[in-house]
Backbone bond lengths (Angstrom), bond angles and torsions (degrees), N, CA, C in turn:
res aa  C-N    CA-C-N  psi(-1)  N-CA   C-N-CA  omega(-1)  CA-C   N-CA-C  phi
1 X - - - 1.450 - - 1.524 108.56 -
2 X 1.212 124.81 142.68 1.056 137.48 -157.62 1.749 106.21 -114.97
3 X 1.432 115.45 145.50 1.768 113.19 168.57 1.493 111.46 -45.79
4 X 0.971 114.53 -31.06 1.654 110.18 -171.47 1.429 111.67 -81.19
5 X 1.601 108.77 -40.91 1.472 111.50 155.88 1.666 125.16 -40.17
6 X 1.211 103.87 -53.12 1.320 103.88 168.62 1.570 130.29 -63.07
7 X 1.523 107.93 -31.40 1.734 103.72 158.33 1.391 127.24 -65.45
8 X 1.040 106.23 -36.75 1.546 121.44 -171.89 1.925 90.58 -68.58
9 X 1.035 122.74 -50.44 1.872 104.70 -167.83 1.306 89.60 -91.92
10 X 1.465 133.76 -10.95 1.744 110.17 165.87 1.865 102.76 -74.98
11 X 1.227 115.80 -24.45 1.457 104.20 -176.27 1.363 107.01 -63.71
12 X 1.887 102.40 -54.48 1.638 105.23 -174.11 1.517 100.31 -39.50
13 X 1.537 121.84 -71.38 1.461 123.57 -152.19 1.612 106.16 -56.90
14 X 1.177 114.91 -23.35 1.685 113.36 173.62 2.430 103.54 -58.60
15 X 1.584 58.27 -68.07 1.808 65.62 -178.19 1.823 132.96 -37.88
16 X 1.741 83.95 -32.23 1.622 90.55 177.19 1.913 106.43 -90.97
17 X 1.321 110.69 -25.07 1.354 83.05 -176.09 1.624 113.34 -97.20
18 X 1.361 124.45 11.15 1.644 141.63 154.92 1.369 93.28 -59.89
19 X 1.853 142.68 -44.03 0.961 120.26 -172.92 1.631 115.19 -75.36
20 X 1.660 97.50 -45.83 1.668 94.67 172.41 1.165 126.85 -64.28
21 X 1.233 126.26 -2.56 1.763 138.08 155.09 1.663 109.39 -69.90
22 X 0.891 97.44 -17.73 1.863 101.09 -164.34 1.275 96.79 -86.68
23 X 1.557 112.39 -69.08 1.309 118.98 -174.64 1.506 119.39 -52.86
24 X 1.565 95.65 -30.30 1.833 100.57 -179.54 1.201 111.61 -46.09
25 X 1.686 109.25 -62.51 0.997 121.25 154.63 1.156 137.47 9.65
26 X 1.380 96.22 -90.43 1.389 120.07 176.75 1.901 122.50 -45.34
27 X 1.497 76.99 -54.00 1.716 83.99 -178.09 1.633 110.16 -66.93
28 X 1.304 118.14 -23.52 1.765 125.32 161.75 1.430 116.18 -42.14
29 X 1.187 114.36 -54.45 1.408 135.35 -140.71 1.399 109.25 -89.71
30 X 1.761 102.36 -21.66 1.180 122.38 -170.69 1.749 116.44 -113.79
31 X 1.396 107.53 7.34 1.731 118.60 -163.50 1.716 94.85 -78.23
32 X 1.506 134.99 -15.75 0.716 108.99 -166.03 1.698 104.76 -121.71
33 X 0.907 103.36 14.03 1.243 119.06 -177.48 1.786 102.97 -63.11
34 X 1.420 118.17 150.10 1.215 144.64 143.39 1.510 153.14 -100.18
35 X 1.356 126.18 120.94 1.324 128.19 -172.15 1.769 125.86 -118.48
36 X 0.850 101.75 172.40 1.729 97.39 -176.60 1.134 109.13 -126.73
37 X 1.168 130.64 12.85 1.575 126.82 152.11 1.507 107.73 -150.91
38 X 1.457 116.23 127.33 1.455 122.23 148.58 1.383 126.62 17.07
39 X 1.358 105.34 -73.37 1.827 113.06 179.38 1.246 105.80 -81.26
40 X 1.497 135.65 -22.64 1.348 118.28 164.13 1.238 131.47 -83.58
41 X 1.232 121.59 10.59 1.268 131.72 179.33 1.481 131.22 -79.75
42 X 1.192 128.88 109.53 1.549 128.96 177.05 1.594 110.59 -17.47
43 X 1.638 124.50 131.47 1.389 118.17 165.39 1.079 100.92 -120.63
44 X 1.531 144.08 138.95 1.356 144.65 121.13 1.518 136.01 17.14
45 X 1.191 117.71 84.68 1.695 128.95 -163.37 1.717 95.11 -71.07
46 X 1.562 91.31 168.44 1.626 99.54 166.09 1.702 79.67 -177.13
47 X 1.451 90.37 155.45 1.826 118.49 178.01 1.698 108.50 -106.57
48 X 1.527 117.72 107.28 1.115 94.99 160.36 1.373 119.00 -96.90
49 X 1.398 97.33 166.67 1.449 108.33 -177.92 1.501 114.59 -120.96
50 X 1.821 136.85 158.95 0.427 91.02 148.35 1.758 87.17 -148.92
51 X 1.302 117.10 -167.54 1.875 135.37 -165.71 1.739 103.72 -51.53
52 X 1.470 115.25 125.25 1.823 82.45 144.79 1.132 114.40 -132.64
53 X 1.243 114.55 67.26 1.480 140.92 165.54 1.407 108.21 -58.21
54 X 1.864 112.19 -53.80 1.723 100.61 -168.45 1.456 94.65 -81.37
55 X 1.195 147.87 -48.29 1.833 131.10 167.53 1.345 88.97 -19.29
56 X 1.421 119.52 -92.43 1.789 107.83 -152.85 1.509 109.11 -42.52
57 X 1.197 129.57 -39.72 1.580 123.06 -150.65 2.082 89.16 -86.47
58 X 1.162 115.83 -34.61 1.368 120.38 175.47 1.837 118.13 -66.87
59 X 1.327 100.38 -5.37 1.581 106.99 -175.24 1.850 109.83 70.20
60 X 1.225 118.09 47.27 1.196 132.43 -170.54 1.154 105.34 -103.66
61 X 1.312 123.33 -58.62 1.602 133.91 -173.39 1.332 105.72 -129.91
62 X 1.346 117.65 145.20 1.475 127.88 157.25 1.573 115.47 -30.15
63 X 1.099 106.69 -22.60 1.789 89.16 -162.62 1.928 105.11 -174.08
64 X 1.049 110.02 173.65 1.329 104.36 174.12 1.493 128.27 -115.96
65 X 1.272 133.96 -170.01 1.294 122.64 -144.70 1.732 114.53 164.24
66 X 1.420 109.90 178.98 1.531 110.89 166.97 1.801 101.55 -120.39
67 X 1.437 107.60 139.80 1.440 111.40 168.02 1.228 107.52 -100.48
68 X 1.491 116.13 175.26 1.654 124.91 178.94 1.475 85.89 -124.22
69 X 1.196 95.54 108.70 1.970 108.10 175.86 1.948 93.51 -61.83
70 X 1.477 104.20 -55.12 1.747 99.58 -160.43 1.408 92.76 162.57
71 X 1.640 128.61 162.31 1.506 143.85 165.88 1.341 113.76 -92.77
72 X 1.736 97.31 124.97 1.491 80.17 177.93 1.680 104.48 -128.93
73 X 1.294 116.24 148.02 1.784 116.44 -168.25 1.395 109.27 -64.57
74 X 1.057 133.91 169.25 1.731 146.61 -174.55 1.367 104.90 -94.38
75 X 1.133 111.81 129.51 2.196 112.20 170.83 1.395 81.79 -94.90
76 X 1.365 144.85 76.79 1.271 152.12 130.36 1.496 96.66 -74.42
77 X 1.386 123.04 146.22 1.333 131.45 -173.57 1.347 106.85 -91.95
78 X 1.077 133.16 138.24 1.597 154.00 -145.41 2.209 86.29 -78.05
79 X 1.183 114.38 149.46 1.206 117.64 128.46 1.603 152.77 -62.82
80 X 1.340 103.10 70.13 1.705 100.07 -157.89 1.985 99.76 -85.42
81 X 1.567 108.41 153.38 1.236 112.85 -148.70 1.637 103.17 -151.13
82 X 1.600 110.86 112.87 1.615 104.04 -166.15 1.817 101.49 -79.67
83 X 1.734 104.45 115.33 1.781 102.49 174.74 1.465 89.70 -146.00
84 X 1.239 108.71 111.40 1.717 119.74 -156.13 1.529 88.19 -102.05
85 X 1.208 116.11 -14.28 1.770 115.21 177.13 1.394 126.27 -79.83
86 X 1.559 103.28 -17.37 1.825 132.15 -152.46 1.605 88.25 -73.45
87 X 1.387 115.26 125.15 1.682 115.69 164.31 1.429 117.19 -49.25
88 X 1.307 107.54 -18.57 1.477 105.42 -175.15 1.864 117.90 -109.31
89 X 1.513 100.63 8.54 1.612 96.14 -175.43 0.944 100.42 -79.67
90 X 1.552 99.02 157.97 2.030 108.58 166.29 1.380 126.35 -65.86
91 X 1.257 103.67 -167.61 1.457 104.92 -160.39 1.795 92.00 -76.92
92 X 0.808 132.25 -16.08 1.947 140.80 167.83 1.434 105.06 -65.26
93 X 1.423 122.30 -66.04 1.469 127.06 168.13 1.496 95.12 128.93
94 X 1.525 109.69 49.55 1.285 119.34 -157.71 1.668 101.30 -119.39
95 X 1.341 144.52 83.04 1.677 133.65 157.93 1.129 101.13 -67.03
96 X 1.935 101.87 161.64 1.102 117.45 176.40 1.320 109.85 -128.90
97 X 1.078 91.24 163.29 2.265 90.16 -174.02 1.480 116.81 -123.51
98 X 0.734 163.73 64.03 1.553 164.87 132.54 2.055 98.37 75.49
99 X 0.948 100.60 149.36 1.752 113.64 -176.98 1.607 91.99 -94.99
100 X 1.013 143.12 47.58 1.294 148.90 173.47 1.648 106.01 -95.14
101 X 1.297 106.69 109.61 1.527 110.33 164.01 2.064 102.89 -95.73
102 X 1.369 98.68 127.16 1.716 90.58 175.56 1.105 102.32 -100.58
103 X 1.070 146.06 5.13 1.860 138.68 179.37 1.792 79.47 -78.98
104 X 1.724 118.90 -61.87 1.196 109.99 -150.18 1.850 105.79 -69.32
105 X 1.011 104.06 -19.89 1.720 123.11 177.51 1.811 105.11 -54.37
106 X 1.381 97.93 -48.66 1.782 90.16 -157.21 1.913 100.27 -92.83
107 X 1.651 109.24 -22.16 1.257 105.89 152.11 2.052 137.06 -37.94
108 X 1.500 85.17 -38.84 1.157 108.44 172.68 1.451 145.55 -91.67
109 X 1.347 85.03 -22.88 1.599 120.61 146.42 1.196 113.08 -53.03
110 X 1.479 120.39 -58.96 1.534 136.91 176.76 1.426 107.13 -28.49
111 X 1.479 87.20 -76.02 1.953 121.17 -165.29 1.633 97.61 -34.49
112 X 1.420 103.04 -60.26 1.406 119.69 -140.83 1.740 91.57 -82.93
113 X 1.348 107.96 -24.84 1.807 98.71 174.74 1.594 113.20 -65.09
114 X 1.652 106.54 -58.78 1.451 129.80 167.86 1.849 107.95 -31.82
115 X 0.997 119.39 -48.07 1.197 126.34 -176.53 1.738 121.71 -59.07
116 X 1.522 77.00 -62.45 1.853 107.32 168.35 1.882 93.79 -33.63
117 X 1.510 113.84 -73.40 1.138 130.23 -136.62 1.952 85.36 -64.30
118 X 1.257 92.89 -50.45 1.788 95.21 -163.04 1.567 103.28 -37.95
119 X 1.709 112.95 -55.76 1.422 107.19 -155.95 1.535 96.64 -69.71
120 X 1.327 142.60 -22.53 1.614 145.68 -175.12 1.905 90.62 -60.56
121 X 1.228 123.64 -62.36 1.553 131.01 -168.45 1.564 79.39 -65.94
122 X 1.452 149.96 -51.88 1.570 117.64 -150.81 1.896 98.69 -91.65
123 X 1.405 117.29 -9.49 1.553 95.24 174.82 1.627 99.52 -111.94
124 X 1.286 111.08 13.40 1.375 109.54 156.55 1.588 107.76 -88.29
125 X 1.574 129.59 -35.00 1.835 101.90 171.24 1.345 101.73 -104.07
126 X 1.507 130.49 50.03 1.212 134.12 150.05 1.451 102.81 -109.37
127 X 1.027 113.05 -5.98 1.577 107.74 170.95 1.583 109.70 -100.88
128 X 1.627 125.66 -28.32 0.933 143.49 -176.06 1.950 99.03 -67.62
129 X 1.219 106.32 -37.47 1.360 119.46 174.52 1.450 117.14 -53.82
130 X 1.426 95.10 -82.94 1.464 104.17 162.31 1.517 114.52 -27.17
131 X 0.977 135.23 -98.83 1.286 160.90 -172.34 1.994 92.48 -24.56
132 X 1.402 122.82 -43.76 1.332 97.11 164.09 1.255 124.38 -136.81
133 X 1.489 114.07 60.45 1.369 154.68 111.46 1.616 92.45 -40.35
134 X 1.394 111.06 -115.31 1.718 115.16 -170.48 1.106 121.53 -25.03
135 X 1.455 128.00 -21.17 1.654 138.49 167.37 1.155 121.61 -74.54
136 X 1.527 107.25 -26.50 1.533 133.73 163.05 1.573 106.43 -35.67
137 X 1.608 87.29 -84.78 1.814 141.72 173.42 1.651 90.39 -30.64
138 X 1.282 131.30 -42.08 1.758 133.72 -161.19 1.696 105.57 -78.12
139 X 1.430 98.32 -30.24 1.502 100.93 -161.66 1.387 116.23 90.26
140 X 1.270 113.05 28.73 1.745 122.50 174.72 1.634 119.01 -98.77
């Protein structure tokens, strides 16, 4: 494996956990939200990811990395909530609330910052590398 190898899957892993920051996000922003029917109701995002280690080892790609397959919502069961007054309940008097846990949200928030940060410190002393490599190369 090569230094450049190693930028290239610190870039991927940047890239994928900017998405799980996004979506965290998202699903934050949205925990308190309300709906009036079932299918319109906010669900709980998540990013999977997954290796592309066997591409590289298969001669597929230059190098390896993490992909973002796509987000897919949670079949966590909705919070439904009797407020027969709510402008937005159904014809029952039934809102619904989003399957959003935020304790488990900002945990993940955590993860996914922590993560972020690691691959920034590993193609920051892969650059630190590089850089005296060529100083090497100078005769210094």
């Amino acid at each position: 494996m090569s230094l450049f190898n190693v930028m290239e899957i610190s870039s991927t892993g940047m890239k994928a956990e900017s998405v799980r920051l996004n979506t965290t996000a998202s699903n934050i922003a949205n925990a308190n939200t309300v709906g009036s029917s079932y299918n319109e109701t906010y669900r709980a995002r998540q990013p999977v990811f997954a290796t592309e280690l066997q591409r590289a080892i298969d001669g597929q790609s230059m190098g390896a990395g993490v992909q973002v397959k796509g987000i897919v919502e949670s079949d966590a069961p909705l919070q439904v909530e009797y407020a027969p007054h709510n402008p937005l309940a159904d014809e029952n008097g039934y809102i619904y609330k989003p399957n959003v846990n935020v304790v488990e949200e900002m945990a993940n928030m955590m993860s996914a910052s922590k993560a972020y940060e690691t691959n920034v410190q590993v193609a920051d002393t892969t650059k630190r590398i590089f850089r005296r490599v060529l100083q090497l190369g100078q005769g210094q």
